[in-house]
C-alpha positions in Angstrom: 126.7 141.8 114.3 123.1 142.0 113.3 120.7 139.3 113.2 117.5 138.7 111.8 116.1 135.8 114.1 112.6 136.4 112.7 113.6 135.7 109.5 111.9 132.7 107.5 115.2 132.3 105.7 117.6 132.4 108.7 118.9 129.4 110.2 121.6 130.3 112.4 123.3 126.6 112.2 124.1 127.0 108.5 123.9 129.4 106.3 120.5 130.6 105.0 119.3 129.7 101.3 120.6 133.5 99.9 123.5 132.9 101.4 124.4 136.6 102.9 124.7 138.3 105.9 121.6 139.8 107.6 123.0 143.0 107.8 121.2 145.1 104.9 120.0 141.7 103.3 117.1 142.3 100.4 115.4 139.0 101.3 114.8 139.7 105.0 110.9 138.5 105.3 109.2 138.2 108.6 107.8 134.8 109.8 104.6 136.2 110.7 102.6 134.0 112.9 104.0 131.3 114.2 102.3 127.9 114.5 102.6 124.6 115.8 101.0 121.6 114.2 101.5 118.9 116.6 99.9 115.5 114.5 102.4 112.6 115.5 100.4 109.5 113.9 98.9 107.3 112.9 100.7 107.5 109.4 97.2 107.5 107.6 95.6 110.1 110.2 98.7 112.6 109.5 98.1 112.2 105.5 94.2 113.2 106.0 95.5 116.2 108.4 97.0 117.5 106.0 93.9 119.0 104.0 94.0 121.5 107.0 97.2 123.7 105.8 95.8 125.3 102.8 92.7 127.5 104.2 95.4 127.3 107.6 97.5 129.2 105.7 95.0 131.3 104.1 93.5 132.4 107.6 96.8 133.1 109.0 98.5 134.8 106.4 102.1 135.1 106.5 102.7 132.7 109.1 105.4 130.4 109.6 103.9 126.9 110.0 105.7 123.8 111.7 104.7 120.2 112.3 105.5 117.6 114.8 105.3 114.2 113.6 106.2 110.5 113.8 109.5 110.0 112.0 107.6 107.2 110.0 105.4 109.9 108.9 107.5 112.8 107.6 108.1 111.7 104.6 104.4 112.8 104.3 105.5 116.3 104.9 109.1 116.4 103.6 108.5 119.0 100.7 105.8 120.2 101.3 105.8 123.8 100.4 103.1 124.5 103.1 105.3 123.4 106.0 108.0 125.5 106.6 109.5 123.2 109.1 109.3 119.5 109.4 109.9 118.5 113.2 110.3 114.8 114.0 109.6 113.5 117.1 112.9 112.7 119.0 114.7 114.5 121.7 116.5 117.2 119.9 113.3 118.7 118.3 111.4 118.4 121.9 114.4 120.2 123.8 114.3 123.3 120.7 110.5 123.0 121.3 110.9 124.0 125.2 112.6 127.5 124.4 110.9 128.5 121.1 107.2 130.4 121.3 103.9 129.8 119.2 101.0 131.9 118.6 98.6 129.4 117.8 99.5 125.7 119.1 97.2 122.8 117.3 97.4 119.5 119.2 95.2 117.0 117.6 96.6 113.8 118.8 94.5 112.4 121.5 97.2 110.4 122.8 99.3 111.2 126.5 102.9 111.4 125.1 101.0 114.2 122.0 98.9 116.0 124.4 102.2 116.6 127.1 103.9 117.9 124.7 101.1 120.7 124.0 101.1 121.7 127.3 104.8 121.8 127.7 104.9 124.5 124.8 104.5 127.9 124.6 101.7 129.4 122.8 99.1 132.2 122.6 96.4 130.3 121.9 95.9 126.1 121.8 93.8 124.7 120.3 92.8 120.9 120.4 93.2 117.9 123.4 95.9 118.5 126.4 97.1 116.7 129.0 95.3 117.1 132.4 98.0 117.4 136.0 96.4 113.8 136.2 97.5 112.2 132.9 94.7 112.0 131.2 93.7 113.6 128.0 91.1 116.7 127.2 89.9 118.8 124.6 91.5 122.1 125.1 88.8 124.4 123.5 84.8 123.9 123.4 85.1 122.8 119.7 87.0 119.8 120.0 83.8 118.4 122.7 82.6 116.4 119.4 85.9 115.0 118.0 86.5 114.0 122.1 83.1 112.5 122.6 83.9 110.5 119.2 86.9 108.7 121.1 85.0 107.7 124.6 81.4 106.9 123.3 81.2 103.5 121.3 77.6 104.4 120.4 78.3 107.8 119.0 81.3 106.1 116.8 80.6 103.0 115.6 76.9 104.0 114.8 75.2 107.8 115.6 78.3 109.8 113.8 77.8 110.5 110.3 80.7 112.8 110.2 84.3 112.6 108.1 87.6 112.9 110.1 88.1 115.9 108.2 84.9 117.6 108.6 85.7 117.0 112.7 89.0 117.9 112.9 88.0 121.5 110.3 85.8 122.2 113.5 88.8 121.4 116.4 90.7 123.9 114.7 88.3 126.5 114.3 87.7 126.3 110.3 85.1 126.3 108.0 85.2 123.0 106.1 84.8 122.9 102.1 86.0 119.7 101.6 89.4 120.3 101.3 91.6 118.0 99.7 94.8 116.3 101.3 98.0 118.1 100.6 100.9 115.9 100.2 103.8 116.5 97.3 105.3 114.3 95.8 109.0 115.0 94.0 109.3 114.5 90.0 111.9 112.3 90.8 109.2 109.7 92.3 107.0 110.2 89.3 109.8 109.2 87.3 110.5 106.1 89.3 106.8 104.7 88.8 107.1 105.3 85.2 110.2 103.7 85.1 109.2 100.9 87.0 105.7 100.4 85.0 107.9 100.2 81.5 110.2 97.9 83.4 107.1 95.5 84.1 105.9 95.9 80.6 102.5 97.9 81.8 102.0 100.3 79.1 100.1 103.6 79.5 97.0 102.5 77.4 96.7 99.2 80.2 93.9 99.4 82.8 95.8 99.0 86.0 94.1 98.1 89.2 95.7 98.6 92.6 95.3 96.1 95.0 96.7 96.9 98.3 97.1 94.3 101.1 98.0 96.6 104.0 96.3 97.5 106.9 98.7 98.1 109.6 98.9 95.9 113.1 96.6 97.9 115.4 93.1 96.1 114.7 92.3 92.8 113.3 91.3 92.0 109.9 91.6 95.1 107.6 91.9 93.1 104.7 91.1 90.0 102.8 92.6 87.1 104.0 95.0 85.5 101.5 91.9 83.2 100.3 89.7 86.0 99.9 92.3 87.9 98.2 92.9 84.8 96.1 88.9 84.4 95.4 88.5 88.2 94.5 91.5 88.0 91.8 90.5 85.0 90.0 87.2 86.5 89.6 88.4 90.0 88.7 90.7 88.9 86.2 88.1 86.4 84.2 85.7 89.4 84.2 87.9 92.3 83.6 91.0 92.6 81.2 93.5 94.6 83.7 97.1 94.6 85.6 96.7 93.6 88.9 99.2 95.4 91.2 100.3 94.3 94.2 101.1 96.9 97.0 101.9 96.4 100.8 104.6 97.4 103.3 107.5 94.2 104.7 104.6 92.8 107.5 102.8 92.1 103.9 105.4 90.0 102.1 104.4 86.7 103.1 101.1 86.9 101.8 102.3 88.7 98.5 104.5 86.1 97.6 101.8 83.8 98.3 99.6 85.1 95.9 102.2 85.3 93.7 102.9 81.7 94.0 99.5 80.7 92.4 100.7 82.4 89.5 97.7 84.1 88.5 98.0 85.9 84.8 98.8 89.6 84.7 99.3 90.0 88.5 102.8 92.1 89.8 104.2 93.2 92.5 105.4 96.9 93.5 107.8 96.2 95.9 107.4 96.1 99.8 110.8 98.4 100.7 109.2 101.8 98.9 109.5 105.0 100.2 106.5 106.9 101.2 106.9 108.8 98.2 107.6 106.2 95.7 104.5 103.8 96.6 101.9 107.5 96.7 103.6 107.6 93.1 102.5 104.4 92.1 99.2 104.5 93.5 99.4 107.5 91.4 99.4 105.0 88.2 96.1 102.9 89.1 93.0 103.0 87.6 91.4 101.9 90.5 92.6 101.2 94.0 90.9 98.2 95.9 92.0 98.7 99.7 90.9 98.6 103.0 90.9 101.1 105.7 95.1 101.9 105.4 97.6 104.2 104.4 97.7 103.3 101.0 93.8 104.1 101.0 94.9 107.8 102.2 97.1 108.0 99.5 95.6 107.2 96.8 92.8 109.3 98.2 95.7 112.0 98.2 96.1 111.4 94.5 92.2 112.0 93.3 92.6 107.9 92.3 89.3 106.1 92.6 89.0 104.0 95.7 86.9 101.1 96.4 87.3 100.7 100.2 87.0 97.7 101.9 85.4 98.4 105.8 85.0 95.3 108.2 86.7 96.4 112.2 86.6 100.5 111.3 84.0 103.0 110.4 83.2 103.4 106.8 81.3 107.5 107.6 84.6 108.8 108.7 86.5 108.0 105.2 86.2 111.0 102.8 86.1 109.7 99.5 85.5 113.1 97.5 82.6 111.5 95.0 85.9 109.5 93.4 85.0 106.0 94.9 82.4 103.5 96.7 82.6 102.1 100.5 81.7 98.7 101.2 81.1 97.6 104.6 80.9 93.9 105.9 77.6 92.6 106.4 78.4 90.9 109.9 76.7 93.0 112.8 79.4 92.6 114.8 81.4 95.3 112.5 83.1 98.1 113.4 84.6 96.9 116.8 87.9 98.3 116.6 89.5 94.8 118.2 93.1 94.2 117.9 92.0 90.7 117.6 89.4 88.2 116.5 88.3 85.2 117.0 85.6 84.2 114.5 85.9 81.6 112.2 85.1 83.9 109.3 86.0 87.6 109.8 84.3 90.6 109.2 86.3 91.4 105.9 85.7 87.8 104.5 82.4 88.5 104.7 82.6 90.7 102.1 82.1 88.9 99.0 83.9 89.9 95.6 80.8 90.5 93.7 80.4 94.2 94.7 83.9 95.0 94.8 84.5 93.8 91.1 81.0 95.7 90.0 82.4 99.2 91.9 85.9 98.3 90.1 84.2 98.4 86.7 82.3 101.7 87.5 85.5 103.9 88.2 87.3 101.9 84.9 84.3 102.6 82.4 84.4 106.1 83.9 88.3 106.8 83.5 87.4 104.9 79.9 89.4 101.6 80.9 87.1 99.1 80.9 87.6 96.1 78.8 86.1 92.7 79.4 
């Protein structure tokens, strides 16, 4: 029998996508280089990554490109005509990772359990942080000193850097960056759903939508308004602007969505909280204008060229890259960033931030995307 195992098409489990036998197959192409992407999370960190796989590609060209990530994450990746192989992180994929070999490994989660797993695998070259024989984590190659330094220096974070994630982790991986946009696809079939969901709400395509989205995930505190700020910046967006307001956060945000929407504000809806990664990028899609904090939902509707007007109170605003399609606005408490998992003051860094400037950069990105009515 003869086999093509270097074949992008075979599979050996199943048959490939043509169908046939190796044996005198037309479609027999070479994987070329082989490379490992090995980005686990956070969810938000892995959509920004992913701005990395088109000049990736072009550098490395054929290559046969796989990535390790989070199972939350890869719907992020799922599709993705850049990725040839989506690995998620679970046992199977780590026991085919021991046997398999790489010519260029990128590891560019500073985290143990990410950083083991590099140095487990078998590659040519690696490129990014490693795990030491002490447990403790390293940058592999000279170039990944700054995006290191970035995660042990408070100073150099929170106030020196003036760098975006992206233009760091272009440098880890030994890239020129352009300012590449994030890659992440979303199927017609998701489109479909937001427009069938819109109709189903009675938001025509002529209304100016704005996007508000309450999430902010559970590793620091206050990434968002509280439910009174919230409350304070809709009452004065909607008397000032004539817009859809459009709820969006994951389950952890219900309670304060249903909140809200117990005041029973006018022209205020929900987008649901059990969305697919997919399905709420595709509805983000939608919005004029996307009022967020530092979160996934920020990513993706950076992912999807949609102005953003992002909220900064416990994280750094200079690492978000906003591509000249939004405005950052950072709390005025001194205290901020701080990166705390939890807070104490009686008024936190995000309520701080008053709805004045938010509603003024709201109007901007409407007038500009010709939406503006007030």
């Amino acid at each position: 029998m003869e086999l093509r195992l270097d074949c992008r098409f075979f599979k050996g489990d199943k048959p490939c996508v043509h169908k046939c036998a190796c044996r005198g197959c037309s479609h027999y192409t070479p994987m070329g280089k082989r490379i490992l992407i090995i980005k686990l999370d956070a969810i938000g960190d892995v959509a920004r990554t992913t701005c990395i796989l088109r000049p990736l590609r072009a550098r490395h060209d054929p290559a046969f490109l796989s990535w390790l990530v989070h199972p939350l994450a890869e719907g992020l990746l799922t599709g993705n005509p850049l990725v040839d192989r989506v690995l998620p992180y679970k046992p199977e994929s780590l026991e085919a990772l021991r046997v398999q070999s790489f010519d260029l490994l990128l590891s560019l989660d500073k985290t143990p359990r990410a950083a083991g797993v590099a140095m487990s695998v078998n590659a040519a070259e690696k490129r990014g942080f490693g795990l030491s024989p002490f447990g403790t984590v390293y940058p592999i190659n000279p170039e990944c000193d700054y995006a290191f330094q970035l995660g042990i220096d408070d100073d150099l974070k929170f106030h020196r850097n003036q760098r975006t994630y992206q233009d760091v982790i272009f440098e880890c991986v030994g890239l020129p960056w352009n300012r590449e946009e994030y890659c992440i696809e979303i199927s017609p079939r998701d489109r479909e759903f937001a427009e069938r969901f819109l109709v189903a709400n009675g938001i025509a395509r002529q209304d100016a939508i704005v996007g508000l989205n309450l999430g902010g995930g559970s590793a620091f505190a206050h990434k968002m308004w509280s439910v009174q700020g919230l409350r304070r910046f809709l009452i004065r967006l909607l008397n000032q602007v004539e817009c859809k307001v459009a709820l969006f956060g994951a389950e952890r945000e219900r309670p304060v969505i249903e909140e809200i929407m117990r005041t029973r504000l006018p022209r205020v809806f929900r987008t649901g909280t059990d969305n697919t990664l997919s399905q709420f990028q595709a509805l983000l899609a939608r919005c004029d204008a996307v009022v967020t904090g530092d979160s996934l939902g920020m990513h993706l509707a950076i992912a999807e060229k949609r102005p953003v007007v992002a909220l900064f109170g416990p994280t750094c605003a200079q690492e978000i890259e906003l591509y000249d399609r939004g405005d950052r606005i950072v709390s005025p408490l001194p205290c901020a960033p701080c990166y705390r998992p939890h807070c104490e003051r009686n008024v936190s860094c995000m309520d701080a931030i008053e709805p004045p400037p938010v509603i003024d950069a709201v109007k901007k990105w409407l007038q500009k995307a010709g939406k503006l009515r007030t």
